[in-house]
C-alpha positions in Angstrom: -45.4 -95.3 -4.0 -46.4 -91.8 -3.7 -44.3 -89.0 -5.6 -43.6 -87.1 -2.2 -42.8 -88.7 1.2 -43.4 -85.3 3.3 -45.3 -82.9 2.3 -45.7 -79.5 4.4 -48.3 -76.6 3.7 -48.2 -73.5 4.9 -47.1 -74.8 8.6 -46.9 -71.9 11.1 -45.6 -71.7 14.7 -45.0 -68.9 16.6 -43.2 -68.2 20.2 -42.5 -65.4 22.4 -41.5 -62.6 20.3 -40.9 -64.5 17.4 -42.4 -66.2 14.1 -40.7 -69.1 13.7 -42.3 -71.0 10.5 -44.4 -68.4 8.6 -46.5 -70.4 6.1 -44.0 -72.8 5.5 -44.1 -75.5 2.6 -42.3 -78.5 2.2 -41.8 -81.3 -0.2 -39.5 -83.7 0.1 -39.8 -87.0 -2.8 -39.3 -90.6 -1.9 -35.8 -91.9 -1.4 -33.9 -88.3 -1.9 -31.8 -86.8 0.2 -33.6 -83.2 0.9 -31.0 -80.5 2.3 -32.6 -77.7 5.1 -30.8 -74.7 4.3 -31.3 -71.2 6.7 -29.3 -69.2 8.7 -29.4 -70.1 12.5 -32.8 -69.0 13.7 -34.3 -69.7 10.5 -36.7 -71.8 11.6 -35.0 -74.9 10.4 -34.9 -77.1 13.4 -38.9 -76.0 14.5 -40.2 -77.3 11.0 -38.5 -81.0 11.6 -39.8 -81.0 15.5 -43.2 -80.4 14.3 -43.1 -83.1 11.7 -41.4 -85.4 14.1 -43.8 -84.3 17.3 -42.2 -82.5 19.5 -44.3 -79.1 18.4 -47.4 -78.8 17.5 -48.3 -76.2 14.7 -50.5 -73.1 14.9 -51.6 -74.0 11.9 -50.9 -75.9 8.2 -51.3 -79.8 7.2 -48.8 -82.5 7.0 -49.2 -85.1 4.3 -47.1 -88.3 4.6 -47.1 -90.2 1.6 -50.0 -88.5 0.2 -52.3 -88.5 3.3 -52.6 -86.3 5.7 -51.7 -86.9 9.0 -51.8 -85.3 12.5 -48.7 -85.7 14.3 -49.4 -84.8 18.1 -45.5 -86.4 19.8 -43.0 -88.0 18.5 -44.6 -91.6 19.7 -46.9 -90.9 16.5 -44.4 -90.0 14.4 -42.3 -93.3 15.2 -45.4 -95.3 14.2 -45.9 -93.4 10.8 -41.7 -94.2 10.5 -40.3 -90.7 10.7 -37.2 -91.0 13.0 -34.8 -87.8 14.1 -31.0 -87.9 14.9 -31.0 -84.7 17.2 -28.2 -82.0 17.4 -28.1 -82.7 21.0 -28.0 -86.3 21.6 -30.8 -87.6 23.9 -28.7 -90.6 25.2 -28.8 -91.8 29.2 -25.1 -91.4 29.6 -24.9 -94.0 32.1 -27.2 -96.7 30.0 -25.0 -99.3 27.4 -25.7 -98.4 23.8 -28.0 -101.5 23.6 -30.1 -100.1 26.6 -30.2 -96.5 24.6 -31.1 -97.3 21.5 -34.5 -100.2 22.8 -35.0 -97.9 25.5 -38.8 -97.9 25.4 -39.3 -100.8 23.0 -37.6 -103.3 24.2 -37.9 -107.2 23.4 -38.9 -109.5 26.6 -38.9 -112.9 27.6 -41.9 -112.7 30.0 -41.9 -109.8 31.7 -38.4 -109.8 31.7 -35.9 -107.9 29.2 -34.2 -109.9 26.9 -31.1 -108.2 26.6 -29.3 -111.0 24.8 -32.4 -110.4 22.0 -31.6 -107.1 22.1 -27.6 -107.1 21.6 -28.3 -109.4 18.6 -30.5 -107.1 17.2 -28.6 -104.2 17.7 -25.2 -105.6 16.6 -27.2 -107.1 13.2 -28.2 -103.5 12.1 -25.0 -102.3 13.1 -23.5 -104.4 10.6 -25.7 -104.1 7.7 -25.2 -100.0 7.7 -21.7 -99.9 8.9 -22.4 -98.3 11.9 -19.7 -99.7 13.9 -20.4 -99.5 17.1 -19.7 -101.5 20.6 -22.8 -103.0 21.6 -21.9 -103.2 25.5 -20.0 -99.6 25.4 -21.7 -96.8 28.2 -22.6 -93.8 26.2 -20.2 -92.0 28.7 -17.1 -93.8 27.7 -17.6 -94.0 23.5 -17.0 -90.8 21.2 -19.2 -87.8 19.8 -19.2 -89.7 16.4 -20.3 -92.8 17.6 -22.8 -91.5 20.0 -24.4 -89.9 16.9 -24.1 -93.4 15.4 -26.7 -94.6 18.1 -28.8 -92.3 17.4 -29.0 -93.0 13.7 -29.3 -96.9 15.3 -32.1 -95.8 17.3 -34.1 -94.7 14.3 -33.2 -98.0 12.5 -34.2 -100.2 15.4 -38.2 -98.4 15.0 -38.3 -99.2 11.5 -37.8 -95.3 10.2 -38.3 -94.3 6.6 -37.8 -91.1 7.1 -34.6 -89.9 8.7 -33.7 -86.3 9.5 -30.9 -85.2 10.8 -30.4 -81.7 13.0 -27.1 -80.0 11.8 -25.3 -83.6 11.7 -21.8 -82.2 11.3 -21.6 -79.3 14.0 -19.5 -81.6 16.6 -17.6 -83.9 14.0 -14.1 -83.8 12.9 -13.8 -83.3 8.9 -13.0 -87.3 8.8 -16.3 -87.8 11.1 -18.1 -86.1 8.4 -16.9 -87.7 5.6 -17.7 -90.8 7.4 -20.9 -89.7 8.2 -22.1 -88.9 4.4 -21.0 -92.6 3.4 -23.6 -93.3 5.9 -26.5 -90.8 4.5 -25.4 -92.2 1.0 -25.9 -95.6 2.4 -29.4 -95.0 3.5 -31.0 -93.5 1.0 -30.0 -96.8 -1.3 -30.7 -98.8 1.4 -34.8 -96.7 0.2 -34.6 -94.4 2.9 -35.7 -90.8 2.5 -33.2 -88.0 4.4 -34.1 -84.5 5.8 -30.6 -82.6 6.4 -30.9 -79.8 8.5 -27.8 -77.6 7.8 -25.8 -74.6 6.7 -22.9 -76.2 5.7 -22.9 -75.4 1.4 -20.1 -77.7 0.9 -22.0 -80.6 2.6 -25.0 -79.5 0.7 -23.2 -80.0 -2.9 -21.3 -83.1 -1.8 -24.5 -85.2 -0.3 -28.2 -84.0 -1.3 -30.4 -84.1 -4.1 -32.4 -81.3 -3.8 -32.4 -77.9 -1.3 -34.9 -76.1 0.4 -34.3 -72.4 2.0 -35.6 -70.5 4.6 -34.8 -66.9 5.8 -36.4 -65.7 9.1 -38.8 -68.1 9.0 -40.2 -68.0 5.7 -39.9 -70.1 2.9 -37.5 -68.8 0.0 -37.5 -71.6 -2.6 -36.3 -75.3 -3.7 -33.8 -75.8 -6.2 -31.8 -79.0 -7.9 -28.7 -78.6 -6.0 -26.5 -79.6 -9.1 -28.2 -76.6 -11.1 -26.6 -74.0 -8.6 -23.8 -73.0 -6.7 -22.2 -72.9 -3.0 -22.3 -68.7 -4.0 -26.5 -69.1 -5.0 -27.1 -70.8 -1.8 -25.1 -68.6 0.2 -27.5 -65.4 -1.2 -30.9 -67.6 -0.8 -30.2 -68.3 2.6 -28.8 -64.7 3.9 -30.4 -62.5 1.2 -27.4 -61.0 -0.1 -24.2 -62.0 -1.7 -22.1 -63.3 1.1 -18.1 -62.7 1.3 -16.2 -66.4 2.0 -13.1 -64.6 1.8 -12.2 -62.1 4.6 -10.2 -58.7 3.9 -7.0 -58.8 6.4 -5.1 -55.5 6.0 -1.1 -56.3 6.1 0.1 -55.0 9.7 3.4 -55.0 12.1 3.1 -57.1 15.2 3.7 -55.7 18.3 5.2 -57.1 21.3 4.7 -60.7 22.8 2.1 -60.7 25.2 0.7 -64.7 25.5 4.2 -67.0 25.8 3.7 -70.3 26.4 7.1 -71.6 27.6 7.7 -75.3 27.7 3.8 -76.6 28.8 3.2 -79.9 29.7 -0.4 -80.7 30.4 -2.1 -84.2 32.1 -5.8 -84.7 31.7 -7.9 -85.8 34.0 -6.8 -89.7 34.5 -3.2 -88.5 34.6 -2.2 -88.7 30.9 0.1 -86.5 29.4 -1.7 -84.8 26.7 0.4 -81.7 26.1 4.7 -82.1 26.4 6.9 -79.5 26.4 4.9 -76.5 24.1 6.7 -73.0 23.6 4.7 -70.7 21.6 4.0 -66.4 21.4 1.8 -65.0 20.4 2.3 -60.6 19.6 -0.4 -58.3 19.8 -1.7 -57.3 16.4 -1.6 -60.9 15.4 -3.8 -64.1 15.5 -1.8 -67.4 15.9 -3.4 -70.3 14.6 -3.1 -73.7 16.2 -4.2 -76.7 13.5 -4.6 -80.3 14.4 -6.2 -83.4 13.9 -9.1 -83.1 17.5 -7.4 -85.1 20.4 -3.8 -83.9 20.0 -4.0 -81.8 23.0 -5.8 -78.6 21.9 -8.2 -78.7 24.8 -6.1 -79.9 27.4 -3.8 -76.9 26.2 -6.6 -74.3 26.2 -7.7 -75.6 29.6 -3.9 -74.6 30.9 -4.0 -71.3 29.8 -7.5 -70.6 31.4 -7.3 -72.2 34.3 -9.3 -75.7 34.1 -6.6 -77.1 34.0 -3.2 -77.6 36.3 0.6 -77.0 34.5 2.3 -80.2 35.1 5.7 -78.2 33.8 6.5 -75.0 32.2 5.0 -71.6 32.6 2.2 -69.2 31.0 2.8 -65.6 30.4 0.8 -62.6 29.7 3.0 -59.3 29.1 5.8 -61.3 31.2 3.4 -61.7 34.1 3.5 -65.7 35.1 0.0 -66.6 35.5 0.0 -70.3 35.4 -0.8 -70.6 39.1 -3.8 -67.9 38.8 -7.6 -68.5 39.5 -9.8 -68.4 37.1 -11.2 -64.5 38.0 -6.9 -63.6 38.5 -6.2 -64.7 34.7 -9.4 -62.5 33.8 -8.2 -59.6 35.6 -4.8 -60.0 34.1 -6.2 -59.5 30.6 -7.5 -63.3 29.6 -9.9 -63.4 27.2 -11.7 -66.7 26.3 -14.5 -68.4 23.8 -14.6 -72.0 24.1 -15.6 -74.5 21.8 -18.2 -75.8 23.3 -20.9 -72.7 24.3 -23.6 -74.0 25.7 -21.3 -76.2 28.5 -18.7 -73.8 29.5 -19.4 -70.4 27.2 -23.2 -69.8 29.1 -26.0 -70.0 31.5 -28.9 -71.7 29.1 -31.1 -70.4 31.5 -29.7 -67.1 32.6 -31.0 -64.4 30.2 -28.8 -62.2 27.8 -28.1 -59.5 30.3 -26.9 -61.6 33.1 -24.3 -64.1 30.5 -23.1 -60.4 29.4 -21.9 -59.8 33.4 -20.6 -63.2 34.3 -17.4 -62.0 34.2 -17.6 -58.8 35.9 -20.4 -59.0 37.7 -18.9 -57.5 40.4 -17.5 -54.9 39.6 -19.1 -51.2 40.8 -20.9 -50.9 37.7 -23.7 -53.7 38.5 -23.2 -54.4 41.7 -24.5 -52.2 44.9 -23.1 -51.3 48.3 -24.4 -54.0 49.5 -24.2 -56.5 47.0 -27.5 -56.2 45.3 -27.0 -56.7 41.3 -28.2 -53.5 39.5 -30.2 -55.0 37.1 -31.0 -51.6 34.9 -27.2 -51.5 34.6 -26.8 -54.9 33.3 -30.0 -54.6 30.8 -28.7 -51.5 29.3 -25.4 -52.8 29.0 -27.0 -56.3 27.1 -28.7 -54.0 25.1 -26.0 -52.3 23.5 -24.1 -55.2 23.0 -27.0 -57.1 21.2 -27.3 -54.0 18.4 -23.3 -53.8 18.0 -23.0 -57.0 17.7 -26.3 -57.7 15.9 -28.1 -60.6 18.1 -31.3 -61.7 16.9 -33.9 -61.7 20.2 -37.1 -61.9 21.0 -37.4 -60.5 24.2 -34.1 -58.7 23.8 -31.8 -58.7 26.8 -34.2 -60.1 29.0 -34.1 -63.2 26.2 -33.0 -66.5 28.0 -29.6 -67.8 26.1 -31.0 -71.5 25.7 -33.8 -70.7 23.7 -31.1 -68.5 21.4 -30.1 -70.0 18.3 -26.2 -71.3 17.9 -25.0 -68.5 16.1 -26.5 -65.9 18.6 -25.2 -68.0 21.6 -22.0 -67.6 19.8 -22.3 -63.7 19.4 -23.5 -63.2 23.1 -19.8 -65.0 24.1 -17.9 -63.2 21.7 -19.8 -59.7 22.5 -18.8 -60.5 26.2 -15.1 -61.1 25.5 -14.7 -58.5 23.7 -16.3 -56.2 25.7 -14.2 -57.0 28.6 -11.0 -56.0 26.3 -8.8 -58.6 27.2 -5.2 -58.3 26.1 -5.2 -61.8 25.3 -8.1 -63.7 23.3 -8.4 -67.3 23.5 -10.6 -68.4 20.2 -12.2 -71.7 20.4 -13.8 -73.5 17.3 -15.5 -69.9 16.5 -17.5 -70.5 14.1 -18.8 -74.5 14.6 -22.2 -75.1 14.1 -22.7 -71.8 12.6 -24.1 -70.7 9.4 -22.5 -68.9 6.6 -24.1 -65.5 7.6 -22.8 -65.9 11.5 -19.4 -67.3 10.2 -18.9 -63.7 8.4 -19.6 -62.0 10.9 -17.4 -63.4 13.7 -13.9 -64.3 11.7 -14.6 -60.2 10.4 -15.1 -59.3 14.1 -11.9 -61.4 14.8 -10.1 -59.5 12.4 -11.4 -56.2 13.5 -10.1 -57.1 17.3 -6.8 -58.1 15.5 -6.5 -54.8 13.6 -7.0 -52.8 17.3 -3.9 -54.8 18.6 -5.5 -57.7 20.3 -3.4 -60.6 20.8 -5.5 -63.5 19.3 -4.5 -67.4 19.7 -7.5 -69.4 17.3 -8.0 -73.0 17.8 -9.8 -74.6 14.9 -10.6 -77.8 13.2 -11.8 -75.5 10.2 -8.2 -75.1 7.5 -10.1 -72.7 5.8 -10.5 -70.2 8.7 -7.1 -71.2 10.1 -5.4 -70.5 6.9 -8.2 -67.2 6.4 -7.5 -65.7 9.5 -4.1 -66.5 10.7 -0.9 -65.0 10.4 0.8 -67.5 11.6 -0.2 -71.2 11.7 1.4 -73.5 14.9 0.4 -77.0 13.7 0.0 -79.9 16.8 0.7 -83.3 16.7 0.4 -85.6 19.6 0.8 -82.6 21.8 3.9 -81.0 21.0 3.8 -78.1 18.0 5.6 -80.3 14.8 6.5 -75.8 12.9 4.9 -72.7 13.2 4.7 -71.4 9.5 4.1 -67.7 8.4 0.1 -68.7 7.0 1.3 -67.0 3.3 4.1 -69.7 3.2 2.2 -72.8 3.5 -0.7 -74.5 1.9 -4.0 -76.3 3.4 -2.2 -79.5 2.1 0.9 -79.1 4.0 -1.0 -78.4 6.7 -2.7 -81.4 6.7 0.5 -83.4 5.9 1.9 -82.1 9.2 -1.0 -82.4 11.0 -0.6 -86.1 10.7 2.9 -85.7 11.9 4.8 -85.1 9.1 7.9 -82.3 9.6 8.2 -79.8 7.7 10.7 -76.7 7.8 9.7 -74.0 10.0 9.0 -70.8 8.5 9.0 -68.2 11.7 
């Protein structure tokens, strides 16, 4: 067996406006587990599409176990065994998970499909790499974390050696991901080799063998990862020392100006999902609400902004009610609001930069004629001054389509918007998911900043860290009802934790 299962020399690609692997090497040894580290934008994710097909490079060679290869679509790559679990599944929602993960090679009787054949098959890997998973289950009905499960399956059903996986972690619940490294672990003694594209440091220590870094596209270096530190990769990646900590200057809160008085909230099938919630939130604070995903948080957020009915209680903003507001009202009236997931609800994938910084406002005199007609100069220069305050990375700068942004610059777009709108209230969603350590810096201190001009903040997070980081106050939720609300200096991430899973605790505000 040859020393190196993937080897890649000086691999360039460029785009529009951008370099996005600039003479790029590579090496990743047999059966390791071979951590991706970079900021969003890095280059990262273009690296593993060219070696699994779905680019082509300008220019470099690929060697798979010592010989070099020409990888023109990801058909090629299957047959040379290199398989990718993609950030954003690519799963027919309405197929079963058999039909998703044979789609395209599946086993027939004839010309017919033998879909007994391939349950059996399915099911039998399922078992041997604990990838529990219901065989019969539509994509639509099953969780993100099993979803990403038949991905992994799919690989495993065309006989992959190489695995890599595109930011793994950026839509999993911490016991997802700890459930999710059993599984790496699991492969690589089952003789697999990993790629893990990520810029998560803490994943990084707990999982891989070895790191490689990229900054803007160009390679930095390689390093043992038990021979360094969470701080060492922080500086490779970003360039400079990197604060995980973030300064938050003692202040007075103001007046309430979000109360949520007894909520209840039904989902979609009629389910109560939220019973009964009172919580304030001042101005000159950020309130922190910490739970276990699925207790309610979204069918909570989705109350306050509007996407979802009250089934009982009322919403407040400086005493106005607003729980019978449209969507544009509860703008008007001050609501600000990131969501958690940003490419869905937070923007227009293919509306450029200046047109997601108007969605909200469009209308107004400022970009928007006599007779209607968008004033397009109005809503460039307006972009552009947003992307240099809040330091977005774009090719083509406000005329830069948001899909083709990275995550962390999607992220600063919707958070440049919000808080360009200043909104009394600001609804923070998952902030910093998906993001790198760089990006995370930047928003939770921009998050302080809005809190130190007065803004009333309410965070949602999965992330304790951030929520005991940023908060002053911590309202923890438990099968939709808030369990205490503690003062965040009066409470640690383990009592936290313990309440999140429903244990009661005193209250300390």
């Amino acid at each position: 067996m040859h020393e190196y299962a993937i080897e890649m020399r000086g691999i360039t690609k460029t785009f529009p406006g951008v370099i996005a692997n600039d003479k790029v090497n590579l090496s990743v040894r047999n059966q390791e587990i071979h951590a991706l580290l970079g900021e969003n934008g890095a280059g990262k994710s273009t690296l593993m599409s060219i070696l699994f097909g779905a680019y082509s490079a300008d220019s470099g060679t690929i060697l798979i176990n010592g010989e070099e290869v020409e990888i023109k679509n990801p058909n090629v790559a299957t047959a040379l065994g290199i398989g990718m679990v993609h950030q954003h599944f690519k799963l027919v929602q309405n197929y079963t998970v058999t039909e998703n993960i044979v789609l395209g090679m599946e086993p027939r009787r004839g010309q017919i499909l033998d879909l007994k054949k391939a349950r059996s098959e399915v099911a039998s890997l399922s078992a041997r790499y604990g990838l529990a998973v219901d065989p019969d289950a539509k994509i639509e009905d099953i969780s993100v974390s099993q979803q990403q499960r038949v991905e992994i399956l799919k690989t495993l059903y065309r006989s992959a050696k190489i695995i890599i996986f595109d930011e793994p972690t950026a839509v999993l619940t911490p016991q997802e991901i700890d459930e999710l490294i059993e599984i790496i672990v699991k492969l690589k003694d089952e003789g697999k080799t990993i790629v893990l594209i990520t810029h998560k440091l803490r994943e990084i220590k707990a999982v891989a063998d070895r790191c490689t870094v990229l900054r803007r596209g160009k390679y930095i270096g390689t390093v043992e990862v038990a021979d360094v530190s969470e701080g060492d990769l922080a500086e490779m990646m970003v360039g400079r020392a990197v604060r995980f900590e973030i300064d938050k200057p003692d202040q007075q809160p103001g007046d309430v100006v979000l109360k949520l008085e007894n909520v209840s909230v039904k989902d979609h099938l009629g389910l109560e999902k939220v019973s009964n919630l009172t919580l304030d939130v001042h101005s000159g604070e950020v309130v922190g609400i910490a739970g276990v995903d699925g207790n309610g948080q979204s069918e909570l957020l989705g109350a306050i902004t509007g996407l979802l009915p009250l089934s009982g209680g009322e919403i407040y903003i400086n005493d106005r009610p607003i729980g019978n507001l449209t969507i544009r009202e509860r703008i008007e009236a001050g609501l600000g609001y990131t969501p958690e997931d940003r490419q869905r609800y937070g923007l227009v994938a293919d509306f450029t930069i200046a047109e997601n910084a108007v969605l909200k406002n469009y209308y107004h005199p400022r970009y928007t004629g006599r007779f209607g007609i968008l004033n397009d100069q109005a809503m460039h220069d307006e972009a552009e001054t947003l992307i240099e305050q809040f330091d977005i990375r774009a090719g083509e700068g406000s005329h830069t389509k948001a899909g083709s942004l990275s995550g962390g610059n999607q992220q600063k777009v919707i958070v440049a918007r919000e808080i360009s709108l200043r909104p009394k209230v600001l609804i923070v969603a998952q902030p910093t998911r998906g993001l790198d350590v760089g990006a995370i810096e930047y928003i939770r201190k921009r998050i302080i900043e809005e809190r130190s001009r007065g803004q009333a903040i309410l965070l949602v997070s999965f992330e304790l860290d951030e929520i005991m980081n940023l908060c002053d106050r911590i309202a923890t939720i438990s099968k939709g009802t808030i369990v205490a609300v503690n003062r965040s200096d009066e409470v640690t991430e383990r009592d936290i934790g313990m309440m999140m899973a429903g244990s009661r605790m005193k209250e300390s505000v």
